[in-house]
C-alpha positions in Angstrom: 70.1 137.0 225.9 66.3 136.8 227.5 64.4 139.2 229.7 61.2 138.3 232.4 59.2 141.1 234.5 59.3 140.0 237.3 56.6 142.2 238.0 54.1 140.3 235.3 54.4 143.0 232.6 56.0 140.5 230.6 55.9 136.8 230.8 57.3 134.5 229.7 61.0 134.9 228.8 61.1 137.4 226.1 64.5 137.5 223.7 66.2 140.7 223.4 68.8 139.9 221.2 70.0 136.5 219.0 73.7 136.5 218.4 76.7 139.1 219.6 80.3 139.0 219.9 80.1 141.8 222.3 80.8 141.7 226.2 78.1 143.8 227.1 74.6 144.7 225.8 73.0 147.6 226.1 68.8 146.7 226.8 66.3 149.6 225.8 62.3 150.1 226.4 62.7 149.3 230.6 59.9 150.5 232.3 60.9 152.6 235.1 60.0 150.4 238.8 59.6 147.4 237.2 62.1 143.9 238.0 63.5 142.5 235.2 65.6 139.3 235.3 68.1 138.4 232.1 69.8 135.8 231.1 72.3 135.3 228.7 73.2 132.2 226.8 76.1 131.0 224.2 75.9 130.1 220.9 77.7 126.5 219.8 78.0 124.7 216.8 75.4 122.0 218.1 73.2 124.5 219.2 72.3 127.0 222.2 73.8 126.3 225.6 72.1 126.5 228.7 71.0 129.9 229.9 73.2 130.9 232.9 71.8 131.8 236.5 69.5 134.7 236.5 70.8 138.5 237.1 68.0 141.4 238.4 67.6 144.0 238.1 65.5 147.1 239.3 64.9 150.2 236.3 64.9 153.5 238.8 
């Protein structure tokens, strides 16, 4: 899984977390009113996969 601000805090895609056999992920260290967009991607035996299509969202 990789994180962006989309608000230019961070840039580029940072990684949050490697490898997980979980179906959700909890991300800490959001900065409260800043976009984020993550992506997550799978783990194959020939590699990484393609990321999949964006989710945002908006730390309140």
């Amino acid at each position: 899984m990789r994180k962006v601000s989309v608000n230019s805090i961070e840039n580029p895609w940072i990684a949050i977390t490697t490898t997980t056999t979980q179906t959700t992920y909890e991300v800490t260290g959001l900065e409260p009113g800043v976009e984020y967009e993550f992506q997550g991607a799978g783990v194959i035996s020939e590699g990484i996969t393609e990321y999949c299509q964006s989710v945002t969202l908006i730390v309140i």
